[in-house]
C-alpha positions, 0 to 999 in steps of 0.5 A, a space after each residue: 645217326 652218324 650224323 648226330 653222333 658226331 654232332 655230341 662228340 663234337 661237342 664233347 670235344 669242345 667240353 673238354 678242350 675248354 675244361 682243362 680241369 677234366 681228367 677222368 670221365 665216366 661214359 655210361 651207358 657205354 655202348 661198344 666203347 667208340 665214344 670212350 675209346 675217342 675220348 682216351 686217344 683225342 684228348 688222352 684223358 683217363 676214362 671208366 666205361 660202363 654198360 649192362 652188356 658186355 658182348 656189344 664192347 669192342 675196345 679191349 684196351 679200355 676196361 668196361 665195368 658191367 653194371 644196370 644204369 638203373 641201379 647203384 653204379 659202382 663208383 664213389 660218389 663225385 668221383 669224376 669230373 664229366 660224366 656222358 651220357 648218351 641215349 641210357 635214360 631212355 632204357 631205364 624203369 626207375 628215371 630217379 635212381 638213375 639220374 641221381 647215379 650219374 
Protein backbone atom coordinates (compact mmCIF):
# COMPACT_ATOMS: atom_id res chain seq x y z
CA UNK A 1 0.00 0.00 0.00
CA UNK A 2 2.98 2.30 0.52
CA UNK A 3 4.21 1.70 -2.04
CA UNK A 4 1.26 2.49 -4.56
CA UNK A 5 0.46 5.63 -2.30
CA UNK A 6 3.75 7.06 -3.42
CA UNK A 7 3.41 6.02 -6.95
CA UNK A 8 -0.13 8.55 -7.01
CA UNK A 9 1.21 10.91 -5.18
CA UNK A 10 4.06 11.02 -7.52
CA UNK A 11 2.07 11.38 -10.11
CA UNK A 12 0.03 14.21 -8.50
CA UNK A 13 3.50 15.80 -8.18
CA UNK A 14 4.11 15.94 -11.77
CA UNK A 15 0.24 16.96 -12.42
CA UNK A 16 0.68 19.94 -10.54
CA UNK A 17 4.29 20.97 -11.03
CA UNK A 18 3.33 20.94 -14.91
CA UNK A 19 0.05 22.67 -14.51
CA UNK A 20 0.56 25.79 -13.42
CA UNK A 21 -2.95 26.90 -13.79
CA UNK A 22 -3.83 24.55 -10.73
CA UNK A 23 -4.53 26.68 -7.66
CA UNK A 24 -7.21 24.92 -5.58
CA UNK A 25 -7.90 21.31 -5.18
CA UNK A 26 -10.44 19.06 -3.83
CA UNK A 27 -9.42 15.70 -2.39
CA UNK A 28 -12.47 13.69 -1.67
CA UNK A 29 -12.51 11.20 -0.17
CA UNK A 30 -10.01 12.68 1.99
CA UNK A 31 -9.12 9.88 4.10
CA UNK A 32 -6.84 11.20 7.43
CA UNK A 33 -5.59 14.15 5.32
CA UNK A 34 -1.76 13.19 4.27
CA UNK A 35 -2.49 13.24 0.55
CA UNK A 36 -3.94 17.15 1.16
CA UNK A 37 -1.72 17.70 3.84
CA UNK A 38 1.43 16.87 1.15
CA UNK A 39 -0.35 18.84 -1.56
CA UNK A 40 -0.62 22.56 0.97
CA UNK A 41 3.24 21.88 2.23
CA UNK A 42 4.98 20.59 -1.65
CA UNK A 43 3.35 22.87 -3.67
CA UNK A 44 1.59 25.54 -1.44
CA UNK A 45 -1.75 25.10 -3.17
CA UNK A 46 -4.84 25.92 -1.70
CA UNK A 47 -6.78 22.83 -0.81
CA UNK A 48 -10.52 21.77 0.52
CA UNK A 49 -10.66 18.32 1.83
CA UNK A 50 -13.77 16.14 2.38
CA UNK A 51 -14.56 12.86 3.78
CA UNK A 52 -17.61 11.02 5.57
CA UNK A 53 -15.58 10.39 8.68
CA UNK A 54 -14.20 12.98 10.79
CA UNK A 55 -12.38 10.59 13.72
CA UNK A 56 -9.92 9.37 11.00
CA UNK A 57 -8.58 13.43 9.95
CA UNK A 58 -5.44 14.18 11.74
CA UNK A 59 -4.08 17.35 10.11
CA UNK A 60 -6.23 20.15 12.19
CA UNK A 61 -4.46 23.01 10.07
CA UNK A 62 -6.27 21.85 7.19
CA UNK A 63 -10.43 22.24 7.43
CA UNK A 64 -12.23 18.89 6.51
CA UNK A 65 -15.56 19.40 5.15
CA UNK A 66 -17.68 16.13 6.44
CA UNK A 67 -20.05 15.16 3.70
CA UNK A 68 -21.25 11.34 1.92
CA UNK A 69 -19.37 11.24 -1.50
CA UNK A 70 -22.39 9.36 -2.79
CA UNK A 71 -24.45 12.62 -2.30
CA UNK A 72 -24.66 16.35 -3.51
CA UNK A 73 -21.02 17.56 -2.28
CA UNK A 74 -21.04 21.00 -0.89
CA UNK A 75 -19.25 22.79 -3.60
CA UNK A 76 -20.30 24.94 -6.56
CA UNK A 77 -20.06 23.53 -9.29
CA UNK A 78 -16.46 23.81 -11.24
CA UNK A 79 -15.25 25.04 -8.74
CA UNK A 80 -11.82 23.78 -8.72
CA UNK A 81 -9.25 23.13 -11.03
CA UNK A 82 -7.94 19.18 -9.73
CA UNK A 83 -9.94 17.32 -7.95
CA UNK A 84 -8.51 13.54 -6.42
CA UNK A 85 -9.92 10.91 -5.88
CA UNK A 86 -8.34 7.97 -4.35
CA UNK A 87 -10.00 4.68 -3.64
CA UNK A 88 -13.85 6.65 -2.65
CA UNK A 89 -15.86 5.22 -5.68
CA UNK A 90 -15.52 1.80 -4.54
CA UNK A 91 -17.45 2.67 -1.07
CA UNK A 92 -20.41 4.41 -2.88
CA UNK A 93 -23.95 2.72 -3.81
CA UNK A 94 -25.08 5.29 -6.12
CA UNK A 95 -21.56 5.16 -8.84
CA UNK A 96 -23.43 8.22 -11.10
CA UNK A 97 -24.21 10.45 -8.55
CA UNK A 98 -20.91 10.38 -7.16
CA UNK A 99 -18.71 10.65 -10.31
CA UNK A 100 -20.97 13.44 -11.61
CA UNK A 101 -20.15 15.19 -7.96
CA UNK A 102 -16.67 14.95 -8.40
Amino acid sequence: THHLYKKIREVIDQLIVTNSDIELVLDVPAGSGALAHHIVTTHGKKIRASDIDRKKWAYKQIKLDVADLGRRLPYKNSAFDLTICLEGLKHVTDLATAVAEI
